[in-house]
Legacy VTK file of the C-alpha trace (Angstrom):
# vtk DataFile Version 3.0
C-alpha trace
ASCII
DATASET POLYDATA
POINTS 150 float
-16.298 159.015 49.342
-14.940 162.104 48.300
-15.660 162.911 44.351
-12.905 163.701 42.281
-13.167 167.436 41.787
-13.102 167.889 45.603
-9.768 165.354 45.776
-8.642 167.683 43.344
-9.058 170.701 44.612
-7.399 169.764 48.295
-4.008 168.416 46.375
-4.328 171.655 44.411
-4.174 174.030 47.845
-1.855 172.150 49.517
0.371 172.013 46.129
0.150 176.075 46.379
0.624 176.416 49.938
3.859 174.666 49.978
4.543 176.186 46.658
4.714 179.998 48.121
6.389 178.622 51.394
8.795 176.823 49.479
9.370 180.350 47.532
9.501 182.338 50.093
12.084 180.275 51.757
14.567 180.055 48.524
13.805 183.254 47.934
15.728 184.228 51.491
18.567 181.991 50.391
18.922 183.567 47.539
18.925 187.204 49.281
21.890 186.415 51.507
23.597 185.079 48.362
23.574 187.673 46.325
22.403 191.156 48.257
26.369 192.536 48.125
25.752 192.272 44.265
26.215 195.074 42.066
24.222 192.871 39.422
23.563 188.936 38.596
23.611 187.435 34.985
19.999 185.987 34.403
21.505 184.203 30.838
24.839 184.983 28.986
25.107 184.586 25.309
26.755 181.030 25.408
25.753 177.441 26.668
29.622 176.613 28.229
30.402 179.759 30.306
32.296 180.462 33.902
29.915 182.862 34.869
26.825 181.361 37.656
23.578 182.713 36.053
20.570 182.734 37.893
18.935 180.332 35.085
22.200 177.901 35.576
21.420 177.885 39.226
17.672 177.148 39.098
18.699 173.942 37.400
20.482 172.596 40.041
17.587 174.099 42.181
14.905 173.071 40.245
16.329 169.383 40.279
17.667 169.267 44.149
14.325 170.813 45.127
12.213 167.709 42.553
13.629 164.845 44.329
13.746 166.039 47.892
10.274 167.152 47.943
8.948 164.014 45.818
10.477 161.649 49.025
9.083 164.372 51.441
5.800 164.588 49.827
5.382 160.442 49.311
6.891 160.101 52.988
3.856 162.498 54.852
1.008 161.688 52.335
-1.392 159.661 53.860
-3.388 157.452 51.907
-4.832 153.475 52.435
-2.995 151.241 50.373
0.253 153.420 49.431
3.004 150.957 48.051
6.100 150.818 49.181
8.678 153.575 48.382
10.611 150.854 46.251
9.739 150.646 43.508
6.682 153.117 43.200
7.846 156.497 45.645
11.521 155.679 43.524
10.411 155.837 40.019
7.818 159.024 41.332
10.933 160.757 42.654
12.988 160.563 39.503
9.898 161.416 36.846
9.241 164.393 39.046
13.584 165.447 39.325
14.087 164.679 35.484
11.019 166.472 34.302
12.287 169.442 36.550
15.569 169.424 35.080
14.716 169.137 31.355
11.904 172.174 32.395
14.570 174.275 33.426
16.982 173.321 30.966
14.964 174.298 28.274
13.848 177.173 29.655
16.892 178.402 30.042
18.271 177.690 26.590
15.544 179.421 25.003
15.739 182.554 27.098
19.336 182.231 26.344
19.322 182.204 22.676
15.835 184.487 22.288
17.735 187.394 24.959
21.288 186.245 25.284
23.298 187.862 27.862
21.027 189.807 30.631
21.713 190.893 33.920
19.494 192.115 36.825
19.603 193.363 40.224
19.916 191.332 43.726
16.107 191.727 44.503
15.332 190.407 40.748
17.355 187.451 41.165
15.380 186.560 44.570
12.369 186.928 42.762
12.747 184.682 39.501
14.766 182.348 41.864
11.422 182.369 44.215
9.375 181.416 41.223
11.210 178.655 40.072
11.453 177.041 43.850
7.614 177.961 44.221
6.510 176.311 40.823
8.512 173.479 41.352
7.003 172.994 44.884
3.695 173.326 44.047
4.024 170.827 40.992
5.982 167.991 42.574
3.291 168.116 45.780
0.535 168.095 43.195
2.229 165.558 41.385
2.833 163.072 43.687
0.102 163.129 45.800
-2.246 162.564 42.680
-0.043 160.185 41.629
-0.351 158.059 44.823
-4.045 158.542 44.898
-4.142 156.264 41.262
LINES 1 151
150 0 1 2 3 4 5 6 7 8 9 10 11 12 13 14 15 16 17 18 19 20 21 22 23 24 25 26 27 28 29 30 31 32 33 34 35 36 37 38 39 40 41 42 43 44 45 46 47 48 49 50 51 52 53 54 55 56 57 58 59 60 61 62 63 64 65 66 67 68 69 70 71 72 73 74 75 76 77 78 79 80 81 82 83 84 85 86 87 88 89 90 91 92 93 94 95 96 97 98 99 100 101 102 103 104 105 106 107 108 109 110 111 112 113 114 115 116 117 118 119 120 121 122 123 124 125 126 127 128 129 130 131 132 133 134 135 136 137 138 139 140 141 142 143 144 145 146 147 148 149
């Protein structure tokens, strides 16, 4: 039997190796989305806009990205007594997509009202937009997985 540190330590790779490839790939979405860009608005100075910030879109990232990688992440993890994906691998999936969007909606309404309206270049916007895919990555895998082993 494995001890707990060691358990630990194997989620925690795995988390940040699908963390980084998960970056890496939003991170090449993003580039195709906004490389004709002049600039890209990381916050503007008001919660209802028409502008797309890149804060605005990592919640709808950050969320989308929660609850498809929870189902992945439950659906390849193998582990001897796993229970069924309802109710257990449901009620995972939404803990792990509502924590991700209340994150990112708080992090972006207090970068909002601490710096209000900033913009940034194209290869900025991949990069922040990276981190937020590759944190949320790595902490629904971790998540998940250490949740199932319980």
């Amino acid at each position: 039997m494995k001890s707990n540190a060691i358990i630990a330590s194997h989620l925690l790779k795995g988390a940040i190796t699908g963390g980084v490839v998960n970056a890496v790939i939003n991170g090449i979405i993003n580039w195709f989305q906004v490389k004709g860009h002049d600039s890209i608005y990381v916050s503007v100075d008001s919660i209802t806009n028409t502008e797309h910030t890149i804060l605005g879109g990592g919640v709808m990232l950050a969320t989308s990205l929660a609850a498809i990688l929870t189902v992945i992440a439950y659906a390849t993890f193998k582990v001897s007594n796993k229970p069924s994906f309802f109710p257990k691998g449901l009620i995972i999936t939404l803990k792990n997509t509502f924590f991700a969007f209340g994150l990112m909606v708080t992090i972006s309404i207090v970068f909002q009202k601490a710096f209000g309206t900033i913009t940034v270049g194209p290869f900025t916007s991949v990069i922040i937009t990276a981190v937020i895919a590759g944190f949320v990555a790595a902490l629904v895998d971790y998540q998940t997985k250490k949740e199932l082993l319980n």
